[in-house]
N, C-alpha and C positions, 0 to 999 in steps of 0.2 A: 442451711437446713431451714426448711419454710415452717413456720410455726403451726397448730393443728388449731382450730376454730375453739376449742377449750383451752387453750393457751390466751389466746386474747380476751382484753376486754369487753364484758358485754356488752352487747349492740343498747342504742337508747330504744326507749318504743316509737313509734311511729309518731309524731308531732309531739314528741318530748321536746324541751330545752334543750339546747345544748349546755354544757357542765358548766361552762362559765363563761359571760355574757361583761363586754364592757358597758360604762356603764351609757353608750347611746343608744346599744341593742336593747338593755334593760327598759328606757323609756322609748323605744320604740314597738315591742313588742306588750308593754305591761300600762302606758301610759291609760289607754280609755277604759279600760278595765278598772283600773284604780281611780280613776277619776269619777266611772258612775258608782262605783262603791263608797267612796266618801260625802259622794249627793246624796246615795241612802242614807247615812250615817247624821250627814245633817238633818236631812227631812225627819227624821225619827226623831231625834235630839230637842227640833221645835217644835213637833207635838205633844214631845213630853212635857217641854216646857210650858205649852199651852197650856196641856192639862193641868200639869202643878198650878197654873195661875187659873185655872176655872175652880177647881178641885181640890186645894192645898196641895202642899210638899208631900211628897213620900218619901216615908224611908227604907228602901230595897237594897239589900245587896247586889243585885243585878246595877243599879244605877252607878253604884260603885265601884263594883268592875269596869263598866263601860269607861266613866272618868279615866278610872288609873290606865285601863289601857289605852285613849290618847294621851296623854300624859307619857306614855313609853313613845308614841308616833311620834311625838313632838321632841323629845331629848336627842340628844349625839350620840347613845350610845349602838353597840350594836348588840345583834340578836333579838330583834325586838317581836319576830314570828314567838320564838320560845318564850321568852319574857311575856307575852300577851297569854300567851297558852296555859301557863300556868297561872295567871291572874283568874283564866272561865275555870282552870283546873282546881280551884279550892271550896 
């Protein structure tokens, strides 16, 4: 008996991911993406630091977040998307 199109799982969207990626597809498809996101990540980082050094230290919880979330990029563990999310979530 052939299965009815509501039996099956649903289709992905049109240039979705596939569900699960080893891990050469992952930097294949994710590598330049991630890499000009972490040159932003720097560039911002040494203007702040500029700043703190033109302008004194600040103390923002924003900057504190930012920390603690590399501080998760950089550990072994995993889930570090949700982990981060709930660092901007408090």
């Amino acid at each position: 008996m052939a299965s009815s199109k509501s039996d099956r799982e649903p289709e992905p969207e049109p240039g979705a991911p596939p569900a699960s990626l080893n891990g050469g597809q992952v930097l294949d498809g994710y590598f330049l993406k991630s890499r000009a996101a972490m040159l932003d990540i720097a560039a911002m980082l040494d203007r702040l630091s500029r700043g703190e050094q033109s302008g004194g230290a600040i103390n923002d919880d924003r900057k504190r977040q930012l920390r603690a979330a590399l501080a998760i990029l950089n550990d072994a563990e995993g889930a570090k998307a949700r982990r981060i999310q709930e660092i901007f979530s408090q």
